[in-house]
TORKOL-4160 file (C-alpha; in steps of 0.2 Angstrom, whole numbers, padded with zeros to 4 digits, m for minus):
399
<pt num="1" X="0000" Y="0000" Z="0000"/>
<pt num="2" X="0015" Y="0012" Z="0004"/>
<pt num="3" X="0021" Y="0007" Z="m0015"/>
<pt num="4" X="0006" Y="0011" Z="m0023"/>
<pt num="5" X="0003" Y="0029" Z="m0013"/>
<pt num="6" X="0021" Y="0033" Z="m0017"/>
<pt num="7" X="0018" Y="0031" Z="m0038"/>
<pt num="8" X="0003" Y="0043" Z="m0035"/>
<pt num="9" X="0013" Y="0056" Z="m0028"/>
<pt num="10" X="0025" Y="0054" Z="m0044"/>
<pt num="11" X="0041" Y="0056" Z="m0031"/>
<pt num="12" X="0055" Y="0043" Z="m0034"/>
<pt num="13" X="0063" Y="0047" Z="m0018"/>
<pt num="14" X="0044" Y="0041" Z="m0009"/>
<pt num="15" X="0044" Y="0023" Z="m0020"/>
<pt num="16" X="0065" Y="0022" Z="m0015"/>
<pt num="17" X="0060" Y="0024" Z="0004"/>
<pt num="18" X="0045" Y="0013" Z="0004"/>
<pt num="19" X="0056" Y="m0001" Z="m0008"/>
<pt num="20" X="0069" Y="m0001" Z="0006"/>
<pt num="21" X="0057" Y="m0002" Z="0021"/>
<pt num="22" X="0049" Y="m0018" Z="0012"/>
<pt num="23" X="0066" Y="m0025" Z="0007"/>
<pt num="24" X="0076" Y="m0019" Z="0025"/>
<pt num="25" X="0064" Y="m0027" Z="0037"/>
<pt num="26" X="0063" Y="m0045" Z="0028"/>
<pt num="27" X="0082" Y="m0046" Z="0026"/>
<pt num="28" X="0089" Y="m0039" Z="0040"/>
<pt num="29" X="0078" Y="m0047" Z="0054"/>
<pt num="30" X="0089" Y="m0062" Z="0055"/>
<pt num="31" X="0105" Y="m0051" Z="0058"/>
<pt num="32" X="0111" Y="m0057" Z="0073"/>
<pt num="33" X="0115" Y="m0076" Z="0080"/>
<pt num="34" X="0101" Y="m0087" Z="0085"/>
<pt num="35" X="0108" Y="m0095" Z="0101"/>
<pt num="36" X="0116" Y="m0110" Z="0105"/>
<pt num="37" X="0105" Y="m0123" Z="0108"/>
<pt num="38" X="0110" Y="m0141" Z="0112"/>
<pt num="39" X="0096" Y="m0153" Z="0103"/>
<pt num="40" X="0100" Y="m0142" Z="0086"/>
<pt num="41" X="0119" Y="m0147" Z="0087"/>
<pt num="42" X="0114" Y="m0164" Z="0090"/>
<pt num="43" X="0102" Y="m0164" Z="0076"/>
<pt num="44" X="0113" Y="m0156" Z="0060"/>
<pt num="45" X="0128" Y="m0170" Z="0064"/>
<pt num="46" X="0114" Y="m0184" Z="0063"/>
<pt num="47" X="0106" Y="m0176" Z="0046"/>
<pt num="48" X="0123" Y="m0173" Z="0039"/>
<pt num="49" X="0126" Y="m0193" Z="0043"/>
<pt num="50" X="0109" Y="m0199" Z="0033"/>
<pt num="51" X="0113" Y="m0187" Z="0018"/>
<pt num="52" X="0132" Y="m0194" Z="0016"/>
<pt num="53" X="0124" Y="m0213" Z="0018"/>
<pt num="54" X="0109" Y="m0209" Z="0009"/>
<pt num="55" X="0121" Y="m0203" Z="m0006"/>
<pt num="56" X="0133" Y="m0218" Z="m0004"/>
<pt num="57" X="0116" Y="m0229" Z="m0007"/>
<pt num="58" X="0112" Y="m0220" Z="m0020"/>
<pt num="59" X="0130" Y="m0223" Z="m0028"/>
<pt num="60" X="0129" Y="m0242" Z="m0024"/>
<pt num="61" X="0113" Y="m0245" Z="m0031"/>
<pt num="62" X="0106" Y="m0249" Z="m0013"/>
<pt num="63" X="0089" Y="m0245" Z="m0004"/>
<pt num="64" X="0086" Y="m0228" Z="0000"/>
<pt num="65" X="0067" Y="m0226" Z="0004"/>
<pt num="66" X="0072" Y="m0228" Z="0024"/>
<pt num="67" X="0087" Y="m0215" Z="0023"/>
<pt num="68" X="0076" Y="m0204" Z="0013"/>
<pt num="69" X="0061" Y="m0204" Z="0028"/>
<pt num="70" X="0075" Y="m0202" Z="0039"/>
<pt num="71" X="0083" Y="m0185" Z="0030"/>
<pt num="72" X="0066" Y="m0178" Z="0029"/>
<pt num="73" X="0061" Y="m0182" Z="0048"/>
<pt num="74" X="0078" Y="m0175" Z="0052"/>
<pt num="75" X="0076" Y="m0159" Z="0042"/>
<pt num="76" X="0057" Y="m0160" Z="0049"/>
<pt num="77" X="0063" Y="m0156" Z="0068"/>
<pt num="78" X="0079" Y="m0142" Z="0063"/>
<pt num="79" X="0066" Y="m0131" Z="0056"/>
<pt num="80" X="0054" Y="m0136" Z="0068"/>
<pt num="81" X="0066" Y="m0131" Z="0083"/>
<pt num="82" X="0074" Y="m0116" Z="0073"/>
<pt num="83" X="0057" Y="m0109" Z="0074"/>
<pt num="84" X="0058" Y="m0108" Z="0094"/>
<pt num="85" X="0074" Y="m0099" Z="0097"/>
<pt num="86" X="0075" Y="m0083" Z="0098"/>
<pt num="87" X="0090" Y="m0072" Z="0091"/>
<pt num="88" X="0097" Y="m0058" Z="0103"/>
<pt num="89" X="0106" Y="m0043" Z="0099"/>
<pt num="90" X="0102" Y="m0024" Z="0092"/>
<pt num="91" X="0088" Y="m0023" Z="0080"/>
<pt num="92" X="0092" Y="m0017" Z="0063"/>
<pt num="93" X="0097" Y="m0001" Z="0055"/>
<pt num="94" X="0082" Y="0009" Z="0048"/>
<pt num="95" X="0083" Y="0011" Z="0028"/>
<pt num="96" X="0096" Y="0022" Z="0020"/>
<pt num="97" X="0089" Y="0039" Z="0011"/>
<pt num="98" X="0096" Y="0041" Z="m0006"/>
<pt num="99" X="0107" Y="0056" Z="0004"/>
<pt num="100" X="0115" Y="0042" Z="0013"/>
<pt num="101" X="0122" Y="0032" Z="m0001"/>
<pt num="102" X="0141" Y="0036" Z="m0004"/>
<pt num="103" X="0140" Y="0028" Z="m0022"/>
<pt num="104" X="0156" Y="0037" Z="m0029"/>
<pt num="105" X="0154" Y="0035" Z="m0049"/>
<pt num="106" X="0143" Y="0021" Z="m0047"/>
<pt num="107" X="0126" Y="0022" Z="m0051"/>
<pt num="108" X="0113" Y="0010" Z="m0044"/>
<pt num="109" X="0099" Y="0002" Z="m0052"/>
<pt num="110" X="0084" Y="m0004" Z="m0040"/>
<pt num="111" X="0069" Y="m0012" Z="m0046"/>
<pt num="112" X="0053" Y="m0013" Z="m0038"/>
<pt num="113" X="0037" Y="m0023" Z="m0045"/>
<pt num="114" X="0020" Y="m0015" Z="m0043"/>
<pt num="115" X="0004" Y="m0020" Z="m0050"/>
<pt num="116" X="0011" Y="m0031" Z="m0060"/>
<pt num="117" X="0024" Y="m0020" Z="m0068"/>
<pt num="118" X="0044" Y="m0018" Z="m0065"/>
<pt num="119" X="0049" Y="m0003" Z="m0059"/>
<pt num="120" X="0068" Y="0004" Z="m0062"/>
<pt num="121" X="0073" Y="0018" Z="m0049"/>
<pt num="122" X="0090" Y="0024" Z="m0056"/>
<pt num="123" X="0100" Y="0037" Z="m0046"/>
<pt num="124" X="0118" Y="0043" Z="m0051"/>
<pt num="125" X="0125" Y="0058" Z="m0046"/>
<pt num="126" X="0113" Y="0063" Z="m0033"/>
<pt num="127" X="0097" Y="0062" Z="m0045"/>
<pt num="128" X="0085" Y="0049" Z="m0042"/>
<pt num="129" X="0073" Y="0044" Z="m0058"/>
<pt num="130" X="0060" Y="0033" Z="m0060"/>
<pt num="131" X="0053" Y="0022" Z="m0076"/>
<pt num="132" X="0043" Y="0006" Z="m0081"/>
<pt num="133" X="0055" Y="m0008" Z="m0087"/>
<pt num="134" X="0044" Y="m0019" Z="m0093"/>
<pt num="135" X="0029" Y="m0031" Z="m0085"/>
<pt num="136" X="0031" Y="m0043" Z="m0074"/>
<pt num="137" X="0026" Y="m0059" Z="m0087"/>
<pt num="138" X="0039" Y="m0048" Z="m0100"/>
<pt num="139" X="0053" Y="m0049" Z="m0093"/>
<pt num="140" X="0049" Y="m0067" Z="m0083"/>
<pt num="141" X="0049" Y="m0073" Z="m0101"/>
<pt num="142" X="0067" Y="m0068" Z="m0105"/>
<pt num="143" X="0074" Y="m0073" Z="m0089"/>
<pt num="144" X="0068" Y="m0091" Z="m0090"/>
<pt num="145" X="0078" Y="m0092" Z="m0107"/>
<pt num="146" X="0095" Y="m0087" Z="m0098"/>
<pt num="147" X="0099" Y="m0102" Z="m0089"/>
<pt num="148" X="0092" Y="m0115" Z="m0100"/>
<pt num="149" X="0104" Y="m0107" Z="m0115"/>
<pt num="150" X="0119" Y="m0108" Z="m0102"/>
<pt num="151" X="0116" Y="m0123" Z="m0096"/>
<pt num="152" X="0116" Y="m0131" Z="m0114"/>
<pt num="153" X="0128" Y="m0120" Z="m0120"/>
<pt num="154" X="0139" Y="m0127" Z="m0107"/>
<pt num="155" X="0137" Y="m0147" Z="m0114"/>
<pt num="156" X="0135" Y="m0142" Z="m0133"/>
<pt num="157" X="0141" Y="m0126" Z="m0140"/>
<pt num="158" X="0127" Y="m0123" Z="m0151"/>
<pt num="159" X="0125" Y="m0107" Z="m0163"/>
<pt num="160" X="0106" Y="m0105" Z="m0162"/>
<pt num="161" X="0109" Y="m0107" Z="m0142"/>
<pt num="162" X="0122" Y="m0092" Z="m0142"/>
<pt num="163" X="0111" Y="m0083" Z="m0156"/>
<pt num="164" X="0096" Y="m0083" Z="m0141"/>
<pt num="165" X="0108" Y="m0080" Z="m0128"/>
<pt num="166" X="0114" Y="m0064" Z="m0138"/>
<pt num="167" X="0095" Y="m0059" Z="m0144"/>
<pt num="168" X="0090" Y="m0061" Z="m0126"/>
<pt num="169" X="0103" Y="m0051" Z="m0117"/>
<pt num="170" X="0101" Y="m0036" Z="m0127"/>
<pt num="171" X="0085" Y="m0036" Z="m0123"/>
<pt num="172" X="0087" Y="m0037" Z="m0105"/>
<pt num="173" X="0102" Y="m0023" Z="m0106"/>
<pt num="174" X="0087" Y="m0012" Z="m0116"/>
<pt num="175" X="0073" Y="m0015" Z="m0102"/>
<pt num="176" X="0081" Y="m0016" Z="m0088"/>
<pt num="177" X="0098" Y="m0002" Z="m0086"/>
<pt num="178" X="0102" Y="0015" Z="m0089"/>
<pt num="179" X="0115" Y="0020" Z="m0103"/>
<pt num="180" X="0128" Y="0024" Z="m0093"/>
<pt num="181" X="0145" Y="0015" Z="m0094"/>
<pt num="182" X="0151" Y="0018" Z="m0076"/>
<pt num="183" X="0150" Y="0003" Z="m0062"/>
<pt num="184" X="0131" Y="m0003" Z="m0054"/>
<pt num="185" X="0125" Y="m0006" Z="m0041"/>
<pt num="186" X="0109" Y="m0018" Z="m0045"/>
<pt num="187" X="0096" Y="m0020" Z="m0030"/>
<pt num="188" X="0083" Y="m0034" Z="m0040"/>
<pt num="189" X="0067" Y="m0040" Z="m0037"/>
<pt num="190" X="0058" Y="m0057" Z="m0040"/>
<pt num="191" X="0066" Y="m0069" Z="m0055"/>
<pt num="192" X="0078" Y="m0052" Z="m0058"/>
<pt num="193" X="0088" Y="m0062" Z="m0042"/>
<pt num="194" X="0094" Y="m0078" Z="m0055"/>
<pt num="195" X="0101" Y="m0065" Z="m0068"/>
<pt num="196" X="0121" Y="m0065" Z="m0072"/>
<pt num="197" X="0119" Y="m0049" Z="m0075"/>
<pt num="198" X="0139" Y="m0049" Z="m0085"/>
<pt num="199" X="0130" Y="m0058" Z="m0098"/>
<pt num="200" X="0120" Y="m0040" Z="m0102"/>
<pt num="201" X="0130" Y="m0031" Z="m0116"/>
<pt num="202" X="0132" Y="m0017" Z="m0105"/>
<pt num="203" X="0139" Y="m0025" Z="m0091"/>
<pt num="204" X="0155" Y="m0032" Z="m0102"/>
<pt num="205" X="0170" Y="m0029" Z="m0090"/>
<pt num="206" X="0161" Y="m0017" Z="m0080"/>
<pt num="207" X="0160" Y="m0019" Z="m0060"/>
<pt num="208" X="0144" Y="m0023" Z="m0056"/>
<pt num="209" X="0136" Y="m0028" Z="m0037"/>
<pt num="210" X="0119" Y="m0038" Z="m0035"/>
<pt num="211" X="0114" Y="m0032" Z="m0018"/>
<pt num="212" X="0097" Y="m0037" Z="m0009"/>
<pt num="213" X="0091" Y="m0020" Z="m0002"/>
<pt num="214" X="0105" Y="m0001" Z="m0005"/>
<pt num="215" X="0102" Y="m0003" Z="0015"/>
<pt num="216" X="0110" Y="m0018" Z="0016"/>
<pt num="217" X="0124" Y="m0013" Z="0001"/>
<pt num="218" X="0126" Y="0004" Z="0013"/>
<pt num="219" X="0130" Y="m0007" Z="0028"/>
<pt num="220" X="0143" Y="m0020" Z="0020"/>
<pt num="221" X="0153" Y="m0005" Z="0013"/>
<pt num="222" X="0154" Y="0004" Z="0028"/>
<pt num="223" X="0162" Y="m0011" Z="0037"/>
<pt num="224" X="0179" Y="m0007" Z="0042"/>
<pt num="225" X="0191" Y="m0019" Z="0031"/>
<pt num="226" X="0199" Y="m0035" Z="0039"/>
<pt num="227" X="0216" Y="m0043" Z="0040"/>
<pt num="228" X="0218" Y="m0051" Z="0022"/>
<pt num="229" X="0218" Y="m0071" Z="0028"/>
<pt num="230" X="0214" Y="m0085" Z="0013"/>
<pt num="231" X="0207" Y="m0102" Z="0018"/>
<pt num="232" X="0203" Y="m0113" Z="0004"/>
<pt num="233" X="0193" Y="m0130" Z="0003"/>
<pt num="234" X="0184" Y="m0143" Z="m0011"/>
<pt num="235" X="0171" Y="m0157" Z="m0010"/>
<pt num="236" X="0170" Y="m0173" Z="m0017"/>
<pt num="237" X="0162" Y="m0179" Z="m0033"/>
<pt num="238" X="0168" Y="m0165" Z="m0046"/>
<pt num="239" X="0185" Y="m0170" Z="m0055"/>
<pt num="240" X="0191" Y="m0152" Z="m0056"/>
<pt num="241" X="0188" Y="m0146" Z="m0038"/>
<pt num="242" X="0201" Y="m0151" Z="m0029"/>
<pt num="243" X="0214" Y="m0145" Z="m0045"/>
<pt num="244" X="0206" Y="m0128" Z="m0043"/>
<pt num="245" X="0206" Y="m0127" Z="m0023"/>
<pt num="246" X="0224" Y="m0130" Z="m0025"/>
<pt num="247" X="0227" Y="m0117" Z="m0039"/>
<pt num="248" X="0218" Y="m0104" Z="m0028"/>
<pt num="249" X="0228" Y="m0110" Z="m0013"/>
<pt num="250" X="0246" Y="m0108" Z="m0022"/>
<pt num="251" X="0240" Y="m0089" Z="m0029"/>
<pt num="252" X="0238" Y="m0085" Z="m0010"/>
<pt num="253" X="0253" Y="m0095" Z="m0003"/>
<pt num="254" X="0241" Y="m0107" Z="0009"/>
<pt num="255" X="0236" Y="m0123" Z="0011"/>
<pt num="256" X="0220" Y="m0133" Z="0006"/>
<pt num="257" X="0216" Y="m0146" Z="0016"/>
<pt num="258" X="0213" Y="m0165" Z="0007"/>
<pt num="259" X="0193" Y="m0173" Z="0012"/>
<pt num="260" X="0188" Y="m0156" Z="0020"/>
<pt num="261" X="0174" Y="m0161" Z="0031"/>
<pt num="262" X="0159" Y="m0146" Z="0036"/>
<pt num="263" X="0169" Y="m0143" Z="0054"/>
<pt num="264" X="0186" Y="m0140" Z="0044"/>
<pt num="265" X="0175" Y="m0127" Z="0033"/>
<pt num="266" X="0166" Y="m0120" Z="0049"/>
<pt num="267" X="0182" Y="m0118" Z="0058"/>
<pt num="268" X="0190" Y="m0107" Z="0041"/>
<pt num="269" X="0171" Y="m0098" Z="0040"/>
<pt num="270" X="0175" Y="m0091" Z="0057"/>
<pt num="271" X="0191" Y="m0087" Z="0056"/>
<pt num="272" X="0197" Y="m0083" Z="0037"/>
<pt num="273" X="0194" Y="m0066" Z="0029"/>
<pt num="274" X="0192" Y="m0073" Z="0011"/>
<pt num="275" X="0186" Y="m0089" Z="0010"/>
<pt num="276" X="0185" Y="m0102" Z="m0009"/>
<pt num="277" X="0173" Y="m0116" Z="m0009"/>
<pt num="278" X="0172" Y="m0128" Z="m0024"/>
<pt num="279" X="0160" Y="m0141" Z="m0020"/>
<pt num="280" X="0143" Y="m0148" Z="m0027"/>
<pt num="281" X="0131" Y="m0133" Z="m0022"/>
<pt num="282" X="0110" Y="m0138" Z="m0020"/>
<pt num="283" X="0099" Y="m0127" Z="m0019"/>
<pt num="284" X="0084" Y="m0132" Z="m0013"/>
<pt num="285" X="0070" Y="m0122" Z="m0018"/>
<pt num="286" X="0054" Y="m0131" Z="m0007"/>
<pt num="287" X="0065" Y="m0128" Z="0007"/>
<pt num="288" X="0078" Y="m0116" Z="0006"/>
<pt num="289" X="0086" Y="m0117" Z="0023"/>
<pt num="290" X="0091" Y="m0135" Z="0018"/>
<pt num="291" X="0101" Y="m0127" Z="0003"/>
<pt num="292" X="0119" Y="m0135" Z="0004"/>
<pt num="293" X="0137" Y="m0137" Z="0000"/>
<pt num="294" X="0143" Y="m0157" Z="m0001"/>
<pt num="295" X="0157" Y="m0160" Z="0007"/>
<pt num="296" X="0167" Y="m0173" Z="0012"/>
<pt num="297" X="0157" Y="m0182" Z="0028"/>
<pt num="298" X="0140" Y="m0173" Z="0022"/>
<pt num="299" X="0132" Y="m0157" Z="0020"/>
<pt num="300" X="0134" Y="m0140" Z="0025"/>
<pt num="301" X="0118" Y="m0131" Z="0028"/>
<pt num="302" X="0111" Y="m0115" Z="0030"/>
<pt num="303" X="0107" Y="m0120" Z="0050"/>
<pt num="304" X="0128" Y="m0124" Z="0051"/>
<pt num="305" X="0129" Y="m0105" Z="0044"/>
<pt num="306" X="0117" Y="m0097" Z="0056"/>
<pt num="307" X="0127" Y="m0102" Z="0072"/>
<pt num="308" X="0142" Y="m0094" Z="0066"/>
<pt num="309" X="0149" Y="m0080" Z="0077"/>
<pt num="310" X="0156" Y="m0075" Z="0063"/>
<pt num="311" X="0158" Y="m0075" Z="0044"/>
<pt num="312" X="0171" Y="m0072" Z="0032"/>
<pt num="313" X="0173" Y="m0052" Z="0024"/>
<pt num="314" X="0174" Y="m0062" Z="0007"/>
<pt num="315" X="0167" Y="m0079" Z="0002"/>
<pt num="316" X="0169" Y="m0086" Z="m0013"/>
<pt num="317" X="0158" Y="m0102" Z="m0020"/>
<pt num="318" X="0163" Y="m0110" Z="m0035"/>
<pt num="319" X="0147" Y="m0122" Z="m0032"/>
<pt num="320" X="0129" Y="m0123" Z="m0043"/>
<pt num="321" X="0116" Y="m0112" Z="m0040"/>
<pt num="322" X="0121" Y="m0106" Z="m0023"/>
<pt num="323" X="0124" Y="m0086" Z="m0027"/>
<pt num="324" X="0104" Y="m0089" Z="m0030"/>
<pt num="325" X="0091" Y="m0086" Z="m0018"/>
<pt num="326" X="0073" Y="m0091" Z="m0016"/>
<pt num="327" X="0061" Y="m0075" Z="m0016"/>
<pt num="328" X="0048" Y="m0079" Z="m0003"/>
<pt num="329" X="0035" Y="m0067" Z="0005"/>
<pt num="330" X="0038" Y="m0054" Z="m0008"/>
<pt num="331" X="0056" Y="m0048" Z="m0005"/>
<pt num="332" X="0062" Y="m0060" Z="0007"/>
<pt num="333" X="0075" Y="m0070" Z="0002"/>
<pt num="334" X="0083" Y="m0087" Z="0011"/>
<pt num="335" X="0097" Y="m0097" Z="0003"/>
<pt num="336" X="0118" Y="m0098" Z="0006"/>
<pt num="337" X="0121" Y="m0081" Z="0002"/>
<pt num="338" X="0107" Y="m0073" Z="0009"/>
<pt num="339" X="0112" Y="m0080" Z="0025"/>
<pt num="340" X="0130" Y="m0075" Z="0024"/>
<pt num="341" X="0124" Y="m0057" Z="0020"/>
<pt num="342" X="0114" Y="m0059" Z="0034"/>
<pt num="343" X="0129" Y="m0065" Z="0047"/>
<pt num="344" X="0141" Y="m0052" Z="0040"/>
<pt num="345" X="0149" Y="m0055" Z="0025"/>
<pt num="346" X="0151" Y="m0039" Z="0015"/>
<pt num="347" X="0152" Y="m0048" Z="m0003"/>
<pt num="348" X="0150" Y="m0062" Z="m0011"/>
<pt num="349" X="0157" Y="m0072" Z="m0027"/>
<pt num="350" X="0143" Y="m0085" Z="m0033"/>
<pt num="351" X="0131" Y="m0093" Z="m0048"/>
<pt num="352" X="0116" Y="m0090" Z="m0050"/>
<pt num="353" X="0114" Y="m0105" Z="m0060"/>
<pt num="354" X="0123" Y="m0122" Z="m0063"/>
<pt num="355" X="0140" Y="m0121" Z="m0070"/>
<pt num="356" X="0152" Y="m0132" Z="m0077"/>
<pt num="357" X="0165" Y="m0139" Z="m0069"/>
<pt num="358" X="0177" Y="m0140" Z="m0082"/>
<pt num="359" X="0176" Y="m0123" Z="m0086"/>
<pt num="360" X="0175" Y="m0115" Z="m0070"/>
<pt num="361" X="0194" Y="m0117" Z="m0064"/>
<pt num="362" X="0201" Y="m0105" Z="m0077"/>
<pt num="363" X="0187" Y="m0091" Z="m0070"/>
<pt num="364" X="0193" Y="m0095" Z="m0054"/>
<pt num="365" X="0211" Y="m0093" Z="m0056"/>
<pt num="366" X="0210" Y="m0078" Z="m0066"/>
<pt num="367" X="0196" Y="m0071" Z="m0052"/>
<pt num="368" X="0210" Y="m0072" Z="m0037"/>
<pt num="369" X="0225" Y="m0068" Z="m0048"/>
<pt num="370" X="0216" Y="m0053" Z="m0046"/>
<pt num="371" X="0212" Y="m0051" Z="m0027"/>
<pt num="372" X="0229" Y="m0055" Z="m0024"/>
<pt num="373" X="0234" Y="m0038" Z="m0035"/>
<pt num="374" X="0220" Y="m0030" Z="m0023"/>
<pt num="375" X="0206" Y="m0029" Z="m0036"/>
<pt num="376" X="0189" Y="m0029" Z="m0027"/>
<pt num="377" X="0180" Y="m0044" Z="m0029"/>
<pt num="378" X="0167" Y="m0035" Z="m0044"/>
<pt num="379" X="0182" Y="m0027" Z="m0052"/>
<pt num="380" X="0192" Y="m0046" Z="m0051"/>
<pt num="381" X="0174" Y="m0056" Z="m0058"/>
<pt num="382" X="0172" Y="m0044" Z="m0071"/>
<pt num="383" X="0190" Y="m0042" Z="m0078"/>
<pt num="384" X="0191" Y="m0061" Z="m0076"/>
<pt num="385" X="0176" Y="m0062" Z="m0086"/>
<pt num="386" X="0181" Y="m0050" Z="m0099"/>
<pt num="387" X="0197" Y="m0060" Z="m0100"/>
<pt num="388" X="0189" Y="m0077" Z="m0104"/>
<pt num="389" X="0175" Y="m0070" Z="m0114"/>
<pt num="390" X="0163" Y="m0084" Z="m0110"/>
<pt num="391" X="0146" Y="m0082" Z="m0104"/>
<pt num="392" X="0145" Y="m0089" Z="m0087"/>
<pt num="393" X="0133" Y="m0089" Z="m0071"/>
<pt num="394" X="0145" Y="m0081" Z="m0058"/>
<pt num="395" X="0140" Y="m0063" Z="m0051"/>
<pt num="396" X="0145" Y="m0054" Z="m0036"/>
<pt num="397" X="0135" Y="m0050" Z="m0022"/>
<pt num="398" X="0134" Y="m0038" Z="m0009"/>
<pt num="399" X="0144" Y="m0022" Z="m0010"/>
């Protein structure tokens, strides 16, 4: 209702502030830590156990009906008793005002849906405009063509396939951004949340941040920088993740442990500033809190996550699908990276869609060549991607 009186009023800085009070109070209401509570730390060591036997079974050719009941029982009572605790701590900031934002020669992008329509509120150099991008089922229709193009792309490289990658794109770049060729800042809303945006022509070696709310983007760059630590860790079951965990490891002078399990990862998630993860990613969209890395004795979860005192500055996850969130109750948005926005990371270096394993080593490298040269993680992802000059699903999140 605060949307739709703000378009009467034909004031972009009222749909800006009434965007943000929407977008701030779903994604920043889980800020703090919920605590510690002894039946859920029994109970994600005893689902991580059935999901490593259910998927040994499932190798093996053996009956899973049993381990299957069990996952879902298991997963049934951590959500269940996630419900009853309570977080502690400061309630979140109220939303920036456009005055606020120090964007330097950025500009940001932020899209809002209304009545069915898509909304782009643009502001650059203190001026805040607003225009219609397109309809909701419009642009829906191009989005759900980006990753089934990729993902074929990605077996067989196909002309008519890159022809409809290309024809799509330039579509997208004409609804959805402004024509300027200075760094964005993209806040997105509804299925906008799955786009690699560095597929748009105008993005092309261009920085660009997804972020889920400007209040949130505000916060994670204020954040005072931290000591430059790497840790660096693979799963199982993908022939090029371990080869690339130890490429990224060399680049930064560290180590990268052999059959990492989730506590080996937990421990570097808490301490480490930057943090590479190439691993089997899942997201799970009926139940997005169960969304997961595999790892060597099970999966990491979003609940491991949650009781973290504290997250990495940078993470970087060269794992399907997990830089992707599910949109639920209108902006609200629950997944991996939502949730380590949510505990503290101030960026985040993802796909939004399945990638190939194969190719994703080369990205990787030529991504953290660049860190360790002190790019920022957009300038590193978009140079690396320039370099390569092959559409991929990896975007950067955050600020």
């Amino acid at each position: 209702m605060g949307l739709r009186l703000a378009l009467t009023s034909g004031k972009p800085a009222d749909v800006f502030e009434w965007s943000e009070r929407g977008r701030a109070s779903s994604l920043l209401h889980q800020a703090v830590r919920p605590p510690d509570d002894p039946e859920l730390a029994s109970l994600l060591p005893q689902l991580r156990a059935t999901a490593f036997e259910l998927e040994s079974a499932r190798t093996s050719g053996a009956p899973t009906s049993k381990l299957e009941h069990r996952q879902v029982e298991l997963e049934r009572r951590i959500k269940n008793r996630s419900r009853l605790l309570r977080a502690s701590g400061e309630a979140p900031a109220d939303p920036v005002r456009p005055s606020e934002l120090d964007l330097g020669d950025r500009v940001l992008v932020q899209f809002v849906e209304a009545d069915g329509a898509v909304l782009a509120l643009t502001l650059a150099d203190g001026r805040m405009t607003l225009r219609t991008a397109g309809t909701v089922r419009e642009l829906n229709d191009l989005l759900d063509r980006v990753p089934f193009a990729l993902r074929h792309l990605a077996r067989r490289p196909r002309p008519e396939l890159r022809k409809m990658l290309s024809t799509t794109a330039e579509k997208l770049d004409e609804l959805l951004l402004p024509r300027h060729d200075r760094p964005l800042v993209v806040v997105p809303t509804g299925a906008l949340h799955s786009l690699p945006w560095s597929i748009l022509p105008s993005c092309k070696g261009k920085p660009v941040v997804v972020s889920p709310s400007a209040t949130l983007w505000h916060t994670a760059a204020r954040r005072p920088a931290r000591a430059s630590t790497f840790a660096v860790a693979s799963g199982p079951g993908l022939p090029g993740a371990e080869e690339e965990a130890q490429a990224v490891a060399d680049i930064h002078d560290t180590t990268c442990p052999p059959h990492a399990t989730v506590d080996d990862v937990l421990k570097a998630l808490a301490t480490a500033g930057t943090v590479h993860l190439a691993a089997h990613g899942r997201l799970n969209p009926g139940n997005p809190l169960f969304s997961a890395l595999s790892l060597h004795d099970g999966p990491l979860v979003v609940h491991d996550v949650q009781r973290l005192d504290q997250v990495p500055e940078t993470v970087v996850m060269a794992a399907c699908d997990v830089g992707r969130s599910v949109v639920v109750a209108g902006t609200e948005l629950l997944g991996l990276a939502a949730t380590f926005l949510e505990r503290g990371a101030s960026r985040l270096i993802a796909p939004v869609v399945p990638v190939p394993d194969a190719e994703t080593k080369d990205l990787m490298v030529a991504v953290h060549r660049r860190l360790r040269d002190g790019r920022s993680p957009a300038r590193a992802l978009a140079e690396a991607q320039e370099e390569l000059d092959r559409p991929n699903g990896f975007v950067c999140v955050g600020a």
